[in-house]
C-alpha positions as CSV (number, residue, x, y, z in Angstrom):
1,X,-8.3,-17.8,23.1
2,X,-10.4,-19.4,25.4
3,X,-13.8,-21.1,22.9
4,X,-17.1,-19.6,23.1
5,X,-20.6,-20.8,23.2
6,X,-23.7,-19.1,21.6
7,X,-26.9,-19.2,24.3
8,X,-30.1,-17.6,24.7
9,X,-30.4,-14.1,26.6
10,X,-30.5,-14.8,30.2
11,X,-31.8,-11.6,32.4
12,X,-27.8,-11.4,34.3
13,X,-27.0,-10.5,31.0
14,X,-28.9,-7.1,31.2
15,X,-25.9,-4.4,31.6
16,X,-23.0,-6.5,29.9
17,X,-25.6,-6.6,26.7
18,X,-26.2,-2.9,27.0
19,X,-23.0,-1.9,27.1
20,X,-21.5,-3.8,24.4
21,X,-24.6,-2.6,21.7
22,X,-23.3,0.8,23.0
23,X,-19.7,0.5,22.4
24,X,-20.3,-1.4,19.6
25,X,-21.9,1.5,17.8
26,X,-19.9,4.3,19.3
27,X,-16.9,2.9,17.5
28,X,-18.2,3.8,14.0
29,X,-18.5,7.7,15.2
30,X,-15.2,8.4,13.6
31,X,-15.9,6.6,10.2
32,X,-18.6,8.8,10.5
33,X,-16.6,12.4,11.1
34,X,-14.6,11.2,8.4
35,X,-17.2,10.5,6.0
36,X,-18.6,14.0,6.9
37,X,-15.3,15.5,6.2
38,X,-15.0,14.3,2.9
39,X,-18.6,15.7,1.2
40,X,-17.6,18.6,-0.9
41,X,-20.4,20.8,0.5
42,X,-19.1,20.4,3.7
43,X,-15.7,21.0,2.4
44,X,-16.7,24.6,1.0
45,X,-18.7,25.5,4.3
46,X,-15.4,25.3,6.0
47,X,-13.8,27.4,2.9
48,X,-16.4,29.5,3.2
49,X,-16.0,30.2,7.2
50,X,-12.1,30.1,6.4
51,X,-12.9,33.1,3.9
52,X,-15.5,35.3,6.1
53,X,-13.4,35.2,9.4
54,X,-10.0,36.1,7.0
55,X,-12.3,38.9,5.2
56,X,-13.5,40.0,9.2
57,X,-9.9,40.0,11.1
58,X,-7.1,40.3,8.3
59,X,-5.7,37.3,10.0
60,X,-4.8,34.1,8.7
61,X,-3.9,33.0,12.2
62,X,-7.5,33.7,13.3
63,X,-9.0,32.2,10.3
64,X,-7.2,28.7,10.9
65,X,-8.4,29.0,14.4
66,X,-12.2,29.0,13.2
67,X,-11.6,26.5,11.7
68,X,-9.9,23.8,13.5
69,X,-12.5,24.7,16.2
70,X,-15.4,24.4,13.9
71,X,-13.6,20.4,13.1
72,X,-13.6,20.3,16.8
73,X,-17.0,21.2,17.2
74,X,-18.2,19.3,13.8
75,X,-16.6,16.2,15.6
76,X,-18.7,16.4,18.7
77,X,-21.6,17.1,16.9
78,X,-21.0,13.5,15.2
79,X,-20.7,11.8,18.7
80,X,-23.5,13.6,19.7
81,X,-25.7,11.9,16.7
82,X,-24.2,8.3,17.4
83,X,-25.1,8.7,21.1
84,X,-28.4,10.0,20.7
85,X,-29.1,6.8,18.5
86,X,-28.1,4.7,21.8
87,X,-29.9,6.7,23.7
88,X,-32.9,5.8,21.7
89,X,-32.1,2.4,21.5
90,X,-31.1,1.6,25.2
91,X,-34.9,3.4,25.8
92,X,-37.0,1.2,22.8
93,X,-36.1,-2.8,22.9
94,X,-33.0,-2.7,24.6
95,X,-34.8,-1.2,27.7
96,X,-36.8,-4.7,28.7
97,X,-35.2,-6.9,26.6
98,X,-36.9,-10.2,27.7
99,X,-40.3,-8.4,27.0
100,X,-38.8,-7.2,23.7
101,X,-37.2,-10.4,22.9
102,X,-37.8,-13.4,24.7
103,X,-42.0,-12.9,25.4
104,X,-43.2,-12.1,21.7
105,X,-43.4,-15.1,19.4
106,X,-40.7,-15.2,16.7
107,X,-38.7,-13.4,18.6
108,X,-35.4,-14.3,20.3
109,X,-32.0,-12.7,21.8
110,X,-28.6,-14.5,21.7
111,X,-25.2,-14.1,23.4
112,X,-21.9,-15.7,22.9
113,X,-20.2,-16.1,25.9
114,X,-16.6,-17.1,26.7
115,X,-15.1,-17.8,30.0
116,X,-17.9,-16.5,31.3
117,X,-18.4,-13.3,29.9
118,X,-20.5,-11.9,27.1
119,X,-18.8,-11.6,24.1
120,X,-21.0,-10.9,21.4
121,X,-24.7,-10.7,20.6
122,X,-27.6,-10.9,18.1
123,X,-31.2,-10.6,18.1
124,X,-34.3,-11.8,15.9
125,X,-37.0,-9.7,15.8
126,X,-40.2,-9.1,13.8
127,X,-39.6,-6.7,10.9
128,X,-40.6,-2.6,11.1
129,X,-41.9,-3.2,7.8
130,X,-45.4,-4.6,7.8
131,X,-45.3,-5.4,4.3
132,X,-42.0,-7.9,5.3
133,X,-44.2,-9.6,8.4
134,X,-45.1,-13.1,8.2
135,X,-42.7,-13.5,5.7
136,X,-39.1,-12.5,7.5
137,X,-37.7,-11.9,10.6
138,X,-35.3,-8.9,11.2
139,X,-31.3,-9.4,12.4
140,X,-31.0,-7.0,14.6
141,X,-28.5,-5.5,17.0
142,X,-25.7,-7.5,16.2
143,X,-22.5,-6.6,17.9
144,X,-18.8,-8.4,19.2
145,X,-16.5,-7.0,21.3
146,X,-13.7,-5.7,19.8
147,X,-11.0,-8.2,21.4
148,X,-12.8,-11.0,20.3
149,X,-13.6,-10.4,16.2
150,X,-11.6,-12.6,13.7
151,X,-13.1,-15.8,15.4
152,X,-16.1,-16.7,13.4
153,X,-18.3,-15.4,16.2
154,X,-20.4,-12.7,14.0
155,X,-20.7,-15.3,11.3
156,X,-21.9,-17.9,13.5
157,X,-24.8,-15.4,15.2
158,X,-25.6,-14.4,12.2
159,X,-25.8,-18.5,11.2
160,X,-28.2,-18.6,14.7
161,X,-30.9,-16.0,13.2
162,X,-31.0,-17.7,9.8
163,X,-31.5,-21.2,11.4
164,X,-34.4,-19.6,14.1
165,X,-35.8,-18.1,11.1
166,X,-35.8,-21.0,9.0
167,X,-37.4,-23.2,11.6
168,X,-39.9,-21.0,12.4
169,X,-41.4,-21.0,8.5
170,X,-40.0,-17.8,7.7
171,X,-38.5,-17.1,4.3
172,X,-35.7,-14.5,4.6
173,X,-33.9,-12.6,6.8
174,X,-33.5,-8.9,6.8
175,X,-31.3,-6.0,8.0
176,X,-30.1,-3.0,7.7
177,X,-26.9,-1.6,8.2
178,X,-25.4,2.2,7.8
179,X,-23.0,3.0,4.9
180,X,-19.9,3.3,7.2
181,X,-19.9,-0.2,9.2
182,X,-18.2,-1.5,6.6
183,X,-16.7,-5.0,8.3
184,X,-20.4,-5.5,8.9
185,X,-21.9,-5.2,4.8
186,X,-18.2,-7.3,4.1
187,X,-19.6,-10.1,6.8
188,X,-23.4,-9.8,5.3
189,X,-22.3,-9.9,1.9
190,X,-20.3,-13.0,2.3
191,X,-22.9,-15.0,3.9
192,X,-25.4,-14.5,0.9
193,X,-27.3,-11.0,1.5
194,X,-27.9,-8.8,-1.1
195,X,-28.5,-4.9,-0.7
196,X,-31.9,-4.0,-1.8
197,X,-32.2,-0.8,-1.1
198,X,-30.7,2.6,1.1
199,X,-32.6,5.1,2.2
200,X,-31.5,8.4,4.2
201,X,-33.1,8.3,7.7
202,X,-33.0,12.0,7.8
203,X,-32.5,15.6,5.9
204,X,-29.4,16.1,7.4
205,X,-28.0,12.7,6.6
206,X,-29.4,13.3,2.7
207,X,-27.2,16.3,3.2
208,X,-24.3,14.8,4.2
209,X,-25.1,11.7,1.7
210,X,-25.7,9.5,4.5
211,X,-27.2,6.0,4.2
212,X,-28.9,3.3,5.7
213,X,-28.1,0.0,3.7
214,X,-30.9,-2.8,3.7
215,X,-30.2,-6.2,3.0
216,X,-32.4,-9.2,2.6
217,X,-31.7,-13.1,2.7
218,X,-33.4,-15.8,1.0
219,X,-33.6,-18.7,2.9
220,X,-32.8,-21.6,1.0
221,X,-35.8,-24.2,0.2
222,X,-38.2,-21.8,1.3
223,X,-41.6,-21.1,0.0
């Protein structure tokens, strides 16, 4: 495959950047379903309908129908969650990037681009926590298209944030990452973050025993 070079956010790359956070996190709506699938109580609301629409009609036929179309509708509900979170985030920092990136100080937005074309990104970005400001910077929306992983191209984006970090005076770099991106904690992991914490970001993800994982990395010879 043709190499790649890793550059600073220019504005031409407004819509290729957009679309690729999007489809980047669209693709983890079925780990997602399935992870949903697999809680026992969601398991025994599905019993449960099974049970009440067999009690109701005296049809197994019918029951099984409720069923798969409660799966069906359980699945778009799913998509519906993921795309309301890039909804949000194509309307927060991914709206003007170069005033949410490239302006503030600390900041900074990267692309990898081969033969012309945007094939990954990364950004650096003060941390939502305050108590972690001054002291980190935040990896944040990291994402490579899905024709070009397996080429050391998350690894070395990830390698760009640590270095801006680093020679800025920060001392670590965090993140967070959800419980079903699982290439992504693998990637993380191997480069020397460790999980500090996970949090639910909502009751119905406590339901479901959804997670937010947060990482942290120490940069090395730091104060």
């Amino acid at each position: 495959m043709a190499p790649y070079c890793i550059r600073q956010y220019e504005d031409g790359d407004y819509e290729a950047v957009r679309a690729m956070f999007a489809r980047g996190i669209m693709e983890h709506a079925p780990a997602a379903y399935v992870h949903t699938l697999t809680r026992p109580q969601v398991q025994l609301l599905f019993l449960a309908l099974f049970l009440v629409v067999l009690a109701a009609s005296g049809s197994l036929l019918v029951s099984v129908v409720a069923v798969l179309l409660a799966l069906a509708g359980s699945w778009f509900f799913i998509r519906s969650l993921w795309n309301g979170y890039i909804q949000q985030s194509l309307r927060s920092d991914l709206l003007d990037i170069r005033r949410s990136y490239l302006e503030p100080a600390n900041s900074c937005l990267w692309v990898a681009e081969a033969e012309g074309a945007v094939v990954g990104m990364v950004g650096a970005i003060l941390p939502e926590d305050p108590s972690e400001r001054g002291c980190a910077l935040e990896l944040k929306r990291m994402s490579v298209g899905r024709e070009h992983r397996g080429r050391g191209i998350a690894r070395a984006l990830c390698r760009t944030v640590i270095r801006f970090a680093q020679e800025r005076g920060h001392s670590a770099v965090v993140l967070s990452t959800s419980m079903v991106q699982d290439s992504a904690q693998q990637l993380y992991e191997s480069m020397g973050f460790r999980r500090v914490s996970e949090r639910s970001p909502s009751r119905l993800a406590s339901f479901l025993h959804f997670s937010v994982f947060y990482y942290r990395y120490e940069i090395p010879g730091s104060r």
